[in-house]
LUMBAGU-844921 format. One line per 3 residues: for each residue x, y, z negated of C-alpha. Coordinates in nm, 3 decimals. Each point is the difference from the previous one (the first is absolute). Layout:
# LUMBAGU-844921
X Y Z ~ ...;
***
This chain:
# LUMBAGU-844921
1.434 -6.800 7.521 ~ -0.262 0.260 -0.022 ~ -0.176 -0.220 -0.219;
0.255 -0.067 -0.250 ~ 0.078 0.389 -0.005 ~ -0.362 0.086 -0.119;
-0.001 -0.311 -0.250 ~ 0.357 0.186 -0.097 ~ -0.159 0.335 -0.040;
-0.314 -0.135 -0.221 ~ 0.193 -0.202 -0.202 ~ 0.167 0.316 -0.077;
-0.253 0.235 -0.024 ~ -0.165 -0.225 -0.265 ~ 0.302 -0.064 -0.190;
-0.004 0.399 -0.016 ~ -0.343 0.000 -0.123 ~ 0.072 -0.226 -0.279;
0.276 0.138 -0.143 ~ -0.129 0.369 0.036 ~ -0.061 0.158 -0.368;
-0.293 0.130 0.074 ~ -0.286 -0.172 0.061 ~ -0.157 -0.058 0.329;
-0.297 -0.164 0.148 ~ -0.169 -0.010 0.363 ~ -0.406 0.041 0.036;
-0.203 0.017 0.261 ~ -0.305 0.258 0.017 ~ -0.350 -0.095 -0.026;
-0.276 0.203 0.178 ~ -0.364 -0.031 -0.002 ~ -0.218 0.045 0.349;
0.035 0.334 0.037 ~ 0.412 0.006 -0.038 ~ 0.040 0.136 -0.348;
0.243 -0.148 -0.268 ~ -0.166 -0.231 -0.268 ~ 0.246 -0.214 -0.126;
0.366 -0.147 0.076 ~ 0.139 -0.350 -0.012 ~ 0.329 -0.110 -0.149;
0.169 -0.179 0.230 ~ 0.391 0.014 -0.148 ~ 0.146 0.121 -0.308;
0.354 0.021 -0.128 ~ 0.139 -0.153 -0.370 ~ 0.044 0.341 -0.068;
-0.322 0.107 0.053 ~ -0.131 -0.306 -0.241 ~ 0.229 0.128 -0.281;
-0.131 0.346 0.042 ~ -0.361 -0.064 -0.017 ~ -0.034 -0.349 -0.104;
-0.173 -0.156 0.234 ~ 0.068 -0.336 0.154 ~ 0.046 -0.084 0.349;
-0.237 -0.344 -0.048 ~ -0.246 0.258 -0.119 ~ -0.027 0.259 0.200;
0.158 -0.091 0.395 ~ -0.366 -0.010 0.215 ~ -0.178 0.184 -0.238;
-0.178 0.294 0.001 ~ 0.114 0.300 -0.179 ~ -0.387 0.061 -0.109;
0.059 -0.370 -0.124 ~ 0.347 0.000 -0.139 ~ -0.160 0.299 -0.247;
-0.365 -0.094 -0.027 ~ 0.000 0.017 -0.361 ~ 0.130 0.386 0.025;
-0.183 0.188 0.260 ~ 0.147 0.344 -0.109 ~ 0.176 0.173 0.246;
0.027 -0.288 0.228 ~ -0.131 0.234 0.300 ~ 0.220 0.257 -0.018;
0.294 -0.276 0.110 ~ -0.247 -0.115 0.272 ~ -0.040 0.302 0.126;
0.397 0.073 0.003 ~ 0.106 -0.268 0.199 ~ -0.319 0.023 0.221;
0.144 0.356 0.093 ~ 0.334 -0.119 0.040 ~ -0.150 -0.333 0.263;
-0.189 0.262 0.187 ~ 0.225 0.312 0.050 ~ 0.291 -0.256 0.031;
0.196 0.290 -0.276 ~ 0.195 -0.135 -0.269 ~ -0.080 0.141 -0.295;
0.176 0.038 -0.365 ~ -0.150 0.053 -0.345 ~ -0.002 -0.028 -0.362;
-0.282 -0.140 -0.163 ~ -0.199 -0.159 -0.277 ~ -0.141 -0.371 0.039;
-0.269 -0.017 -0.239 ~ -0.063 -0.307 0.021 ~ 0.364 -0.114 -0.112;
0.055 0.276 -0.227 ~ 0.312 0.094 0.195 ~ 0.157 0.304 0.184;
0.127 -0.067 0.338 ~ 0.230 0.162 0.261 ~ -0.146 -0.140 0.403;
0.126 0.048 0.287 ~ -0.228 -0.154 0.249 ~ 0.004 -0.069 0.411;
-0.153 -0.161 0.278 ~ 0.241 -0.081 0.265 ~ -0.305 -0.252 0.196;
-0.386 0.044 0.029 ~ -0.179 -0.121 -0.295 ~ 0.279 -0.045 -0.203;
0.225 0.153 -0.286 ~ 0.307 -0.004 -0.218 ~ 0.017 0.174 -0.345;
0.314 0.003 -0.221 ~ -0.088 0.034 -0.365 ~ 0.214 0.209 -0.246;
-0.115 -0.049 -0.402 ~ 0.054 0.384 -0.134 ~ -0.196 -0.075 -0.288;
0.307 0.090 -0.257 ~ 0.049 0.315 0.241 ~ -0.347 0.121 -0.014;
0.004 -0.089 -0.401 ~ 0.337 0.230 -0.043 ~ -0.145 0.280 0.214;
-0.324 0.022 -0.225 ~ 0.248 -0.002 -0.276 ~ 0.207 0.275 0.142;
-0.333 0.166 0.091 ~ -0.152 -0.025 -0.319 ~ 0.327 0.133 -0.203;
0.027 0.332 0.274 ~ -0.351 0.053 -0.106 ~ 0.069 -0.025 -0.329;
0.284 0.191 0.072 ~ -0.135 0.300 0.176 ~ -0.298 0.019 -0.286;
0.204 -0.013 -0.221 ~ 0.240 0.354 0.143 ~ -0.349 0.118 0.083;
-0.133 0.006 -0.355 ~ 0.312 0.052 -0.177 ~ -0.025 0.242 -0.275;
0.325 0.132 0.162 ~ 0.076 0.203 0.279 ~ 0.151 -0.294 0.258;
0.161 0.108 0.326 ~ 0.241 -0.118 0.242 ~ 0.252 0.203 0.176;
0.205 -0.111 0.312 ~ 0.364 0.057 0.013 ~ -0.018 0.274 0.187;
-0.195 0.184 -0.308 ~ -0.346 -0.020 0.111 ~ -0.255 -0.083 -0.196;
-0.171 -0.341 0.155 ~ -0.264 -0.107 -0.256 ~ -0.187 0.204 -0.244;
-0.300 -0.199 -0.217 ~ -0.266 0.219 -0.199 ~ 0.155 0.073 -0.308;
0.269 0.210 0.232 ~ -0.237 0.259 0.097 ~ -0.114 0.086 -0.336;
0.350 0.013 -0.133 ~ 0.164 0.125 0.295 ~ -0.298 0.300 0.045;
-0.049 -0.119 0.398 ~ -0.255 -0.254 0.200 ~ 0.145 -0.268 0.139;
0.034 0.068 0.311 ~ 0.244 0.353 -0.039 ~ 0.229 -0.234 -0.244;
0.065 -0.293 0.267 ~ 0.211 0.137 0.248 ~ 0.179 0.284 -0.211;
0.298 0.000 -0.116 ~ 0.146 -0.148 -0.355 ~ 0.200 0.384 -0.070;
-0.278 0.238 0.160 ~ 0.119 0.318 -0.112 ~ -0.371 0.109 -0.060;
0.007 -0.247 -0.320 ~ 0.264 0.129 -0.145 ~ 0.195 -0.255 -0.097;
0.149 0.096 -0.400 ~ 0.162 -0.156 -0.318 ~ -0.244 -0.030 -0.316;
0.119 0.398 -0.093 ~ -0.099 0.115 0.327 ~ 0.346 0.032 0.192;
-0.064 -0.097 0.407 ~ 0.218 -0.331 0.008 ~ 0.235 -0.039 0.327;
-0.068 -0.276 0.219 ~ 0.263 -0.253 -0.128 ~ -0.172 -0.014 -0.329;
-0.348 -0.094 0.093 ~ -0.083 -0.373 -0.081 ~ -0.033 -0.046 0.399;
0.366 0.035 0.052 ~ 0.116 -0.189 -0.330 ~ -0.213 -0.283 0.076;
0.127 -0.004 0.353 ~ 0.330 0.058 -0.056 ~ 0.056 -0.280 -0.291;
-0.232 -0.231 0.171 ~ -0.117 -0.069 -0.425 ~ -0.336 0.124 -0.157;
-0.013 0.302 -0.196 ~ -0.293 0.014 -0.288 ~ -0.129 0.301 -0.211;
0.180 0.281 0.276 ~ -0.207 0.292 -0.157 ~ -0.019 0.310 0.212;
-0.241 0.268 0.050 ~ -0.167 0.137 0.353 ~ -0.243 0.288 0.052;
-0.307 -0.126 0.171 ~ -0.184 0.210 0.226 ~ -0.265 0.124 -0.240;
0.282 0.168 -0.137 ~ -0.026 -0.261 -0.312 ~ 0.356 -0.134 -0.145;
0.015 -0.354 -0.075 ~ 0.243 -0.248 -0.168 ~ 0.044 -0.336 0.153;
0.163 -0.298 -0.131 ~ 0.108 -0.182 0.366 ~ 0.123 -0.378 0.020;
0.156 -0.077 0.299 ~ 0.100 -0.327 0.115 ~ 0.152 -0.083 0.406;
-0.177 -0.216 0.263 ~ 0.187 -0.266 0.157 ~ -0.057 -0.143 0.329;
0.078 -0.313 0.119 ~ 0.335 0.074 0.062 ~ 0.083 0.125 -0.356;
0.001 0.376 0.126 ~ -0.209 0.263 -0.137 ~ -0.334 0.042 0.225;
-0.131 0.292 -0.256 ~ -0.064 0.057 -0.333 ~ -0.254 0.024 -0.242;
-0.103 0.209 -0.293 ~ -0.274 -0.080 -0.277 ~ -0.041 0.357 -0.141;
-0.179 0.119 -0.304 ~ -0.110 0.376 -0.150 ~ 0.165 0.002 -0.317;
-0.086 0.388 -0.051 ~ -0.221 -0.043 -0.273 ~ 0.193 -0.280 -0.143;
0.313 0.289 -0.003 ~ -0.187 0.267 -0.108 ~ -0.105 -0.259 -0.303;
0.376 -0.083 -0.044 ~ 0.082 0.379 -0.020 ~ -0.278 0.045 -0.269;
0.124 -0.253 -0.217 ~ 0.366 0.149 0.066 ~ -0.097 0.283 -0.100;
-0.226 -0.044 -0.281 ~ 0.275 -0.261 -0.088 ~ 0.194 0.303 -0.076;
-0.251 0.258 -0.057 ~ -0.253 0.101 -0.287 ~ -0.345 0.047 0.227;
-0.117 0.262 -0.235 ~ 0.230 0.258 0.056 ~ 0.200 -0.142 0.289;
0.345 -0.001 -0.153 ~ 0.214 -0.207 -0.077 ~ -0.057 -0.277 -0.298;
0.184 -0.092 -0.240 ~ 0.161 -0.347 0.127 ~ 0.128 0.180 0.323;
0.111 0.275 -0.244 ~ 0.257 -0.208 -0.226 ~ 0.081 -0.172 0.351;
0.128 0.339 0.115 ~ 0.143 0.131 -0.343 ~ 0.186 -0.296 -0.006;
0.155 0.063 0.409 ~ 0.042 0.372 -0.044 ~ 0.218 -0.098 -0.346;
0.357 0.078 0.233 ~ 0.203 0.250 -0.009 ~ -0.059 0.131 0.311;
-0.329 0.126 -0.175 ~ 0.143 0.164 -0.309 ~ -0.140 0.216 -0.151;
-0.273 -0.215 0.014 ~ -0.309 0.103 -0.173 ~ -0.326 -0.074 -0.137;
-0.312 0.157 -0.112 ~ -0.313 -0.162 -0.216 ~ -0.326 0.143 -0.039;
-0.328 -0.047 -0.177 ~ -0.297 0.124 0.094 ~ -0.227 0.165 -0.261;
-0.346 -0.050 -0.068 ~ -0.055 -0.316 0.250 ~ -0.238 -0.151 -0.262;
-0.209 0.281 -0.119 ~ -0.104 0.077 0.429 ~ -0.021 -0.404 0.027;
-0.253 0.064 -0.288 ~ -0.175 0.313 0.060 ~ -0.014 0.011 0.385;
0.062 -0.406 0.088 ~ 0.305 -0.184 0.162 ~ -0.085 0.155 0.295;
0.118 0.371 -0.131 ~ 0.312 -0.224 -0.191 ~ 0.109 -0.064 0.352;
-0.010 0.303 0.110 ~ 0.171 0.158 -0.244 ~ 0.257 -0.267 0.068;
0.025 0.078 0.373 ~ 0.044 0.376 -0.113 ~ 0.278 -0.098 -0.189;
0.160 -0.194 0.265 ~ -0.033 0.269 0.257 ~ 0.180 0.213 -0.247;
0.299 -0.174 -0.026 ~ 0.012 -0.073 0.407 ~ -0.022 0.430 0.032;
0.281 0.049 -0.220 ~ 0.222 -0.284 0.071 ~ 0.238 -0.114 0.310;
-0.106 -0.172 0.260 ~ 0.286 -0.243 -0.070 ~ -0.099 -0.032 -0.361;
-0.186 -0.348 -0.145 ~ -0.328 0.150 -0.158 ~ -0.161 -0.299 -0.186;
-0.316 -0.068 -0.271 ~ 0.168 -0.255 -0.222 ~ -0.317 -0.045 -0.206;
-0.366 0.133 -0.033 ~ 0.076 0.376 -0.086 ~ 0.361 -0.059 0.036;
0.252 0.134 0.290 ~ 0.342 -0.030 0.065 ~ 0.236 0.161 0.272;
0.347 -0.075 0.093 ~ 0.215 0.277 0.144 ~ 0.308 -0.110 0.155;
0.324 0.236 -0.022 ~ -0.241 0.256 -0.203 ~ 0.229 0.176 -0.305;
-0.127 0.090 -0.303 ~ -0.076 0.377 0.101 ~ -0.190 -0.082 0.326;
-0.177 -0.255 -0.207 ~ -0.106 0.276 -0.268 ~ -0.114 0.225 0.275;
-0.194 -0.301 0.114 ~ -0.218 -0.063 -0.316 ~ -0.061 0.371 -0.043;
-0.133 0.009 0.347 ~ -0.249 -0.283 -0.116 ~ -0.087 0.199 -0.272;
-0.063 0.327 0.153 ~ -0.211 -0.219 0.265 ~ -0.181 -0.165 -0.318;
-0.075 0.375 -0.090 ~ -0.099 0.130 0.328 ~ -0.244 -0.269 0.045;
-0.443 0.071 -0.031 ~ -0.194 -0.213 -0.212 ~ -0.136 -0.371 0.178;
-0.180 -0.008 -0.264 ~ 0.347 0.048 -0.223 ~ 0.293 0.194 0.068;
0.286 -0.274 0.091 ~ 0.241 -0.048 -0.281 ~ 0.304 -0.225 0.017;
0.248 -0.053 -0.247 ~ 0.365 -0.036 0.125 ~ 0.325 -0.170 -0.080;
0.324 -0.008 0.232 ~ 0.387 -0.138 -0.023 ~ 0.254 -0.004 0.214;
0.276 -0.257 0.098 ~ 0.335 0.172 0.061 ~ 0.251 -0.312 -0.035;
-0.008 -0.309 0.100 ~ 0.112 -0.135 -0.331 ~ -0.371 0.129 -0.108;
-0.279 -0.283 -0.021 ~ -0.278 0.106 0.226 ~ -0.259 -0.160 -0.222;
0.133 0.148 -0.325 ~ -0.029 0.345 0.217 ~ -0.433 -0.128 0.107;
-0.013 -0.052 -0.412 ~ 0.158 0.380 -0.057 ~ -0.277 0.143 0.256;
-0.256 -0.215 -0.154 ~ 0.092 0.094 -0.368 ~ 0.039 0.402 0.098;
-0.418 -0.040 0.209 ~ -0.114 -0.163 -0.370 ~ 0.203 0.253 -0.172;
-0.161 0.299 0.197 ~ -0.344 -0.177 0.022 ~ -0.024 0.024 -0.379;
0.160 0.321 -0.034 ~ -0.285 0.148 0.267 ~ -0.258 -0.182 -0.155;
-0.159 0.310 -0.202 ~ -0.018 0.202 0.346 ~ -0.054 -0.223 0.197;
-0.342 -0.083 -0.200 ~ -0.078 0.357 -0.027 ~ 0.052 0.026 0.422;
-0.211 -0.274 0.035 ~ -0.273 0.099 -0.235 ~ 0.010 0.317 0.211;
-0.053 -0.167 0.296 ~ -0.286 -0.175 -0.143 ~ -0.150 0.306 -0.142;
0.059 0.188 0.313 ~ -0.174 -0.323 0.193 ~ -0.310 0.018 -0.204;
-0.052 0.369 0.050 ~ 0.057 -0.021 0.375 ~ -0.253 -0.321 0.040;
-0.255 0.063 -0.283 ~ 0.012 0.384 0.042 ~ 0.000 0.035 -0.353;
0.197 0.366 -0.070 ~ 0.267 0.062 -0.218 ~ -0.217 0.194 -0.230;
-0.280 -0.256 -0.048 ~ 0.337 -0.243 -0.144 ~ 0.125 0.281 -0.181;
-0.441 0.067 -0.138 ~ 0.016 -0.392 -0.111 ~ 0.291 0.039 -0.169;
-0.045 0.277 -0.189 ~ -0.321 -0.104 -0.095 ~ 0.083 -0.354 -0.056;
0.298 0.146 -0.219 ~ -0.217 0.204 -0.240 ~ -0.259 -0.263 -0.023;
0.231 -0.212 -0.120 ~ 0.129 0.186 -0.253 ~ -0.331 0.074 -0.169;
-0.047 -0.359 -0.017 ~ 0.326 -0.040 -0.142 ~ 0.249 -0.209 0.274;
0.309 -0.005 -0.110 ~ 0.261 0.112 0.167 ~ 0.104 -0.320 0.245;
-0.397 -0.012 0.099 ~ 0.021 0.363 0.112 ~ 0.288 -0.075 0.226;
-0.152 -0.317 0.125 ~ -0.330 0.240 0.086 ~ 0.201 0.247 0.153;
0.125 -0.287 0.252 ~ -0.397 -0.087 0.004 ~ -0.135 0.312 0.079;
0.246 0.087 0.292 ~ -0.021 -0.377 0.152 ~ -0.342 -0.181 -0.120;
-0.066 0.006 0.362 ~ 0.323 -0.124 0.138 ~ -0.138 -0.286 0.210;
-0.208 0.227 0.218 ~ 0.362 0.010 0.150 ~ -0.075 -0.381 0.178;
-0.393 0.112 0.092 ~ -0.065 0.087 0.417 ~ -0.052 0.342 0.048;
-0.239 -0.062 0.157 ~ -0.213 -0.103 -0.293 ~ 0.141 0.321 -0.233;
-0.092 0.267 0.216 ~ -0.322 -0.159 0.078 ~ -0.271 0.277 -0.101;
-0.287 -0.205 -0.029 ~ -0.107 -0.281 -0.170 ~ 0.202 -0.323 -0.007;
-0.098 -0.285 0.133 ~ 0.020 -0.346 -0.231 ~ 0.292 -0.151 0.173;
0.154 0.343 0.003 ~ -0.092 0.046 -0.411 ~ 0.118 -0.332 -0.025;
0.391 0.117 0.162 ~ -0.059 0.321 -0.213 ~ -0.013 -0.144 -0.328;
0.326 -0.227 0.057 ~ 0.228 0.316 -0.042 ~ 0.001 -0.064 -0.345;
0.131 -0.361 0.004 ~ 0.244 0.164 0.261 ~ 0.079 0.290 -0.221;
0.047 -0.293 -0.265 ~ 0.278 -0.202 0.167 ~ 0.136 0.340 0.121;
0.090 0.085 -0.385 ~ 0.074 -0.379 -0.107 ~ 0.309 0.080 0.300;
0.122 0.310 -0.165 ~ 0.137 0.034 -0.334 ~ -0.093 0.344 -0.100;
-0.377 -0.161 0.053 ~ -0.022 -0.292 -0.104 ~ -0.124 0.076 -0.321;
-0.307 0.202 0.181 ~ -0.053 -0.282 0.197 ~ -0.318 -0.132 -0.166;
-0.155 0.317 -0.038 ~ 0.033 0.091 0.353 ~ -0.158 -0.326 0.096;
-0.283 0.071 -0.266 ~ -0.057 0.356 0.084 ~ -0.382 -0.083 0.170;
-0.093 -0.246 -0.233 ~ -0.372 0.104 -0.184 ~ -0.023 -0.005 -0.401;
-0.310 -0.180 0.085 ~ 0.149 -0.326 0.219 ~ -0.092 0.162 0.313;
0.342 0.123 0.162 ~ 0.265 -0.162 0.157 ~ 0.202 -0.205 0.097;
-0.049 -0.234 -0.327 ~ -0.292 0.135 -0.138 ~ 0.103 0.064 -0.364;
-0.181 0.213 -0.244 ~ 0.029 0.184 -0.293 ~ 0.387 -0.013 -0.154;
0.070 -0.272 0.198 ~ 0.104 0.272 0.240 ~ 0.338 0.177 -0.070;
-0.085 0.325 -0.221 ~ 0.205 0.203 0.287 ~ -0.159 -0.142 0.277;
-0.381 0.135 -0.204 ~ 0.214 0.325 -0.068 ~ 0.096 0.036 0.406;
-0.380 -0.135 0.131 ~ -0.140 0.304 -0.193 ~ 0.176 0.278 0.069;
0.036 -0.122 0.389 ~ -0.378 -0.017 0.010 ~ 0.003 0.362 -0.177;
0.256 0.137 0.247 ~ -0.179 -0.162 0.282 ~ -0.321 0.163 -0.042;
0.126 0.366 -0.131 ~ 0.241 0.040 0.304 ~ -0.202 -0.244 0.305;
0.073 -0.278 0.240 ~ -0.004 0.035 0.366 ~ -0.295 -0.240 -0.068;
-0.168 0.214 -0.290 ~ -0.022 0.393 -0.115 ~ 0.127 0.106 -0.319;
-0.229 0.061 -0.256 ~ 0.010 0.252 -0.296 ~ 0.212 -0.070 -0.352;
-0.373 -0.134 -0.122 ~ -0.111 -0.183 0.218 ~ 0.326 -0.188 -0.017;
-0.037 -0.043 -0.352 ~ -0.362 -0.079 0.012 ~ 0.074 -0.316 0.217;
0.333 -0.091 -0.242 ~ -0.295 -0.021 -0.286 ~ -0.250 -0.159 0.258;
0.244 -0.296 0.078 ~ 0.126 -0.036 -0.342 ~ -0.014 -0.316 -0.134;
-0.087 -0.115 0.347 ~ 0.262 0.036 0.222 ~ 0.267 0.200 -0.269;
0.112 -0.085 -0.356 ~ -0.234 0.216 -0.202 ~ 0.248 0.106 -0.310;
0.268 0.137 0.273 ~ -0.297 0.202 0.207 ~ -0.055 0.209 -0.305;
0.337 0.055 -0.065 ~ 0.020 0.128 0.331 ~ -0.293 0.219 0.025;
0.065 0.106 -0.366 ~ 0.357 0.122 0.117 ~ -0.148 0.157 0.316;
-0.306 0.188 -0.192 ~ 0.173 0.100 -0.329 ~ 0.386 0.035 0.103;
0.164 0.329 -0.062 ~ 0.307 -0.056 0.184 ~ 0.125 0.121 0.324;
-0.228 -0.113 0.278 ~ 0.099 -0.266 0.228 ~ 0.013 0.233 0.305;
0.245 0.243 -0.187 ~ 0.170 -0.331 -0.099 ~ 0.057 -0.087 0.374;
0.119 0.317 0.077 ~ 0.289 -0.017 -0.261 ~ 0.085 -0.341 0.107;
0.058 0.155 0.352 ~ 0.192 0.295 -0.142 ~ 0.231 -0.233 -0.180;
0.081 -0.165 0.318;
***
């Protein structure tokens, strides 16, 4: 009976063996003389363990492990050793590892239940061990990838703190590492605000919106104070964290600083709408706003148009640089006497425009004469402004609003042409008034030259459009001195050659500085002539004898005469002479020879008044 009950119980124990999934085999230990583990026999295997690793039972039962592999040797004594452990201590043991010499990954668990012997059962995690390298591989790429992200990445539990913060974080964020992790998502001490600087309540923070909808939320734009005191814009996507239930474990945010990009946005706004000269308004945004403010809820709506005087003769004489200026003048002028409320625009290069909603036509009159009396009131930089105005007003809606821009615009070109004679003579003034204050010439050497110029050119016998045209001369011959650094002409000793070489541009300056204004255009060439030699020695073209303009050889000599009787800060005066002396010396050199003795001839033999008492009732009469 007992017999048949173990035959029973090994019939069954094998039939378990055999049908077990996992592979299993029974070895028995190996030990050299002095008891250590060298090798193992196979003494039983499973089918399971031949599908697993491919071995045969005809091949391998009674074999040697050392045998079974001889061909691989790699890592063969690391299994030895194993099961040697496991024969010894009598512990079972489980592990997971790699069988080099089948290529394969393997799950043991391994015991010795008699002396000398041992069981393994073989698991093939190869796929396993393939998918966690996998999963491995991707969290690496994973976590290099939120480490250097150009945004901001962090993770925030649902309770609101902040889990995860990579690199890019702290420089946005203004904090290490290690205070973000661990605060919380709304610390008051950031300040949490809208893009226009309002602090935003809790419920409207992406945090909350992402939690709450359970959806991602891209470009969420807000703006925190960081603790260097430094505002900053940041464009936040947030997107929830499932875990494997489907509930939210968290959420995280890929954050970017977007200040400069706003502050970008806001200059092309603005300049979008803006002239960046003067910094009002331009002309599109202008006719955008005529065209909204056209309601009657505006009436009387009105406009004013403006053109600023002059722009090309300072572009000419003193450079764009001055033109701007004057430009910016003018444009400050208009903001000081108009509303806040008011569109102040340039329309075109000298040209401004300003609408004046629910303005009647005396407040609009009161207006313009304000801009004139400001006109008036302002100095000299390096002409007096001068603006000429034209306004209409809108007073039914039946009116067309464009037919009332083309009234204002007529009425400016009306009074532009009706001020042109003063307006010339104010800026003349200014110029004159410029050229005494930088060259430190004195009214009475202009009113010397022109007296003298004046009766030398009637004993040569100018008619009378020259003598008008050397009047001009003799008061402005040195006009472009106007555009020359001070510090060059009130320098009292010699010049230097790149400082002679600025010096003798004023007359190309004084030049273009005619060519812009009517009254001198036709002195234009003599002014730029005035230093050229008889000889071919001057400047700035080097002509000679009549190829100079006979006024400019009129105004050379009795500048040079002028010079020398009266002094420079450079040079003493000498005597009436001496003066004439060098006129004769330089004739035919550096002046025209026939005109020098007309001069001194008129100086030496005149009987008229002298020039002095001349001067003097030229004063009187003023």
């Amino acid at each position: 009976m007992t017999i048949q009950i173990k035959d029973h119980n090994e019939h069954r124990y094998k039939a378990l063996i055999e049908n077990m999934l996992d592979g299993f085999a029974y070895h028995k230990i190996v030990f050299d003389e002095n008891g250590n583990p060298i090798d193992y026999v196979f003494l039983e295997i499973n089918d399971a363990f031949e599908k697993l690793t491919g071995l045969r039972k005809e091949s391998i039962l009674g074999k040697r492990m050392t045998e079974v592999f001889a061909d691989s040797p790699d890592g063969r004594e690391d299994w030895i050793d194993l099961y040697g452990q496991v024969v010894v201590t009598g512990k079972s043991i489980r592990f997971e590892k790699f069988f080099p010499p089948l290529g394969r990954w393997y799950s043991v668990s391994a015991y010795s239940n008699e002396g000398g012997y041992f069981s393994t059962v073989f698991h093939d995690i190869t796929d396993n061990k393939a998918n966690e390298e996998k999963l491995r591989r991707e969290r690496d790429v994973i976590a290099k990838l939120m480490e250097t992200s150009p945004a901001g990445i962090t993770v925030v539990n649902p309770e609101g703190k902040i889990i995860f913060a990579n690199a890019r974080a702290e420089h946005i964020l203004g904090l290490p590492r290690s205070q973000i992790i661990s605060r919380q998502y709304n610390a008051p001490d950031w300040n949490n605000m809208d893009v226009n600087g309002h602090l935003l309540e809790d419920e409207k923070l992406i945090f909350r919106q992402v939690l709450e909808s359970g959806k991602p939320i891209y470009d969420y734009r807000q703006m925190i104070e960081r603790p260097d005191g430094k505002k900053v814009v940041l464009s936040i996507n947030g997107a929830p964290l499932l875990n494997s239930e489907g509930t939210i474990s968290g959420v995280v945010f890929a954050i970017n600083d977007i200040t400069q990009v706003m502050e970008a946005e806001e200059e092309i706004r603005y300049l979008s709408f803006h002239d960046k000269l003067t910094g009002l308004y331009n002309r599109g945004f202008f006719e955008e706003e005529l065209e909204r403010l056209d309601t009657s809820r505006q009436l009387p709506l009105s406009l004013i148009l403006g053109d600023a005087n002059g722009l090309k003769l300072v572009n000419d004489a003193f450079g764009h640089e001055a033109g701007d200026k004057l430009l910016k003048r003018v444009a400050q002028m208009f903001r000081e006497v108009c509303r806040q409320e008011d569109i102040i625009a340039r329309i075109g290069g000298d040209e401004f425009a300003v609408i004046l909603p629910r303005v009647g036509e005396d407040e609009l009159t009161e207006i313009v004469a304000r801009m004139k009396e400001r006109c008036r009131q302002a100095a000299a930089d390096p002409i007096k402004v001068s603006i000429a105005l034209g306004a209409a007003t809108k007073e039914h809606d039946d009116q067309n609003v464009k037919a009332v821009f083309k009234l204002a615009e007529d009425r400016m070109y009306q009074n532009k042409l009706f001020e042109s004679k003063s307006t010339r003579s104010s800026i003349l003034a200014s110029l004159k008034q410029s050229l005494e204050e930088r060259s430190h010439e004195t009214e009475e050497h202009g009113q010397r030259m022109k007296l003298l110029a004046l009766k030398l050119g009637r004993s040569i016998g100018l008619n009378e459009n020259q003598l008008i045209q050397l009047d001009f001369l003799a008061l402005l011959h040195d006009i472009g001195k106007i555009a020359i650094p001070d510090s060059i002409l009130e320098k009292e000793g010699a010049l230097t050659e790149d400082e002679w070489k600025i010096m003798k541009t004023h007359s190309e300056i004084g030049y273009r500085i005619a060519g812009a204004s009517q009254d001198l255009a036709p002195i234009a060439d003599s002014i730029l002539h005035h230093h050229e030699h008889w000889d071919g020695s001057g400047y700035p073209q080097g002509l000679q004898g009549e190829e100079i303009p006979l006024l400019a050889r009129i105004i050379s000599i009795v500048d040079a005469y002028d010079s020398m009787t009266h002094g420079r800060p450079f040079a003493k005066s000498i005597s009436k002479e001496e003066a004439l002396a060098e006129l004769r010396k330089e004739s035919g050199k550096q002046f025209d020879p026939i005109i020098v003795e007309a001069f001194i001839q008129m100086l030496t033999h005149s009987k008229r008044t002298s020039v002095q008492q001349e001067i003097a009732s030229a004063k009187e009469e003023k």
